[in-house]
C-alpha positions in Angstrom: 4.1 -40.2 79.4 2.4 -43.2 80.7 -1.2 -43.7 79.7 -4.0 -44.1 81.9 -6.9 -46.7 81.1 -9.7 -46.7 83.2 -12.5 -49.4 83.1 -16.0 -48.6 83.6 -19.8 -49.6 83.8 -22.7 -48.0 84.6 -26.5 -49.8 85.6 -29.3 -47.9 84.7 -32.8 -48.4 86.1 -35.4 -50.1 83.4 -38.2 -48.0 85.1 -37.0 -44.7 84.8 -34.1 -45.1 82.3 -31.7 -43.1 85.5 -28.3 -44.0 86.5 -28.5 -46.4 89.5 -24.7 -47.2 89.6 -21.8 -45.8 88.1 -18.1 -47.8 88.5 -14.7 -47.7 87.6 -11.7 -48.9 88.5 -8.3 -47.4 87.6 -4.9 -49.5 86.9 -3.3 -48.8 90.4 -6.8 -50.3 91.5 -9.2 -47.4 92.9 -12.3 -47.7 92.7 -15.7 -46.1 92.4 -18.9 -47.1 93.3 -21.5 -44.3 93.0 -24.6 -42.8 91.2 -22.7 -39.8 91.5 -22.1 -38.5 88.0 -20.0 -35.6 89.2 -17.9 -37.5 91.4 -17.9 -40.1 88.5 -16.4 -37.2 86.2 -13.6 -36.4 88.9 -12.7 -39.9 89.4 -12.3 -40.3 85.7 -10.7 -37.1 84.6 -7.0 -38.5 84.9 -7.6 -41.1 82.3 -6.4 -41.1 79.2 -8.9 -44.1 78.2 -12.2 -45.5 79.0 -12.8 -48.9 78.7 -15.9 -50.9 79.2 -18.3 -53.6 77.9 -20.6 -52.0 75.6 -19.7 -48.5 76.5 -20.5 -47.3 72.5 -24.1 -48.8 72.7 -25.3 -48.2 76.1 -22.9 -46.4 78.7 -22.3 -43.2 76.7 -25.3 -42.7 75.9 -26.3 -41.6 79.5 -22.7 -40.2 80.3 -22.2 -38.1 77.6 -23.3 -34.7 78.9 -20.9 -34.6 81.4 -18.0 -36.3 79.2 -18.2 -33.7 76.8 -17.4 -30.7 80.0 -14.5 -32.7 80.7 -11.1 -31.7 79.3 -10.5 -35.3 78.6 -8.9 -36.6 75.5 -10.5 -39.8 75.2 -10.1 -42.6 72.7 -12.8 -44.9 71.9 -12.6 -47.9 69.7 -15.5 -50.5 69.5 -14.4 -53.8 69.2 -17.2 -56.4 67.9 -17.2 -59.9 69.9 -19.2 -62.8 68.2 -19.5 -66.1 70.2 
C-alpha cells in the first residue's frame, strides 16, 4: 500500500483567534485553499500523514475537533529545527 503525505498550514486571525485560511496540498499536487474546515477534513481524509511547519504547536491546536471525527490514522512526529 502506498502512503499518502499531505502538507498543510492553516492562518489564524490574531483578533479573534478563528481560522482565516486552511491549505494543503497532496503528492499528486491538489490543492486546497479554504477556511472551510469541513471541506478541509474531506480533502484530507485520504492521507495517511500530515505534514506541516509547526503543526504540533500551533495548527492542531485549532484543527483538532474535527481530526479526532475523522477515521484517519495519522502519524505525527515533531522534528525540532535550530538555526
Amino acid at each position: 500500500m502506498n502512503k499518502k503525505i499531505i502538507f498543510i498550514d492553516s492562518e489564524i486571525s490574531l483578533r479573534n483567534h478563528k481560522i482565516d485560511d486552511l491549505g494543503a496540498i497532496k503528492e499528486n499536487g491538489d490543492i486546497f485553499h479554504s477556511p472551510d474546515i469541513r471541506s478541509f477534513a474531506t480533502f484530507i481524509q485520504e492521507g495517511n500523514f500530515l505534514c506541516g511547519h509547526n503543526i504540533v504547536h500551533h495548527d492542531l491546536k485549532y484543527l483538532q475537533n474535527i481530526l479526532q471525527l475523522m477515521p484517519l490514522q495519522v502519524s505525527i512526529r515533531s522534528i525540532s529545527l535550530r538555526c
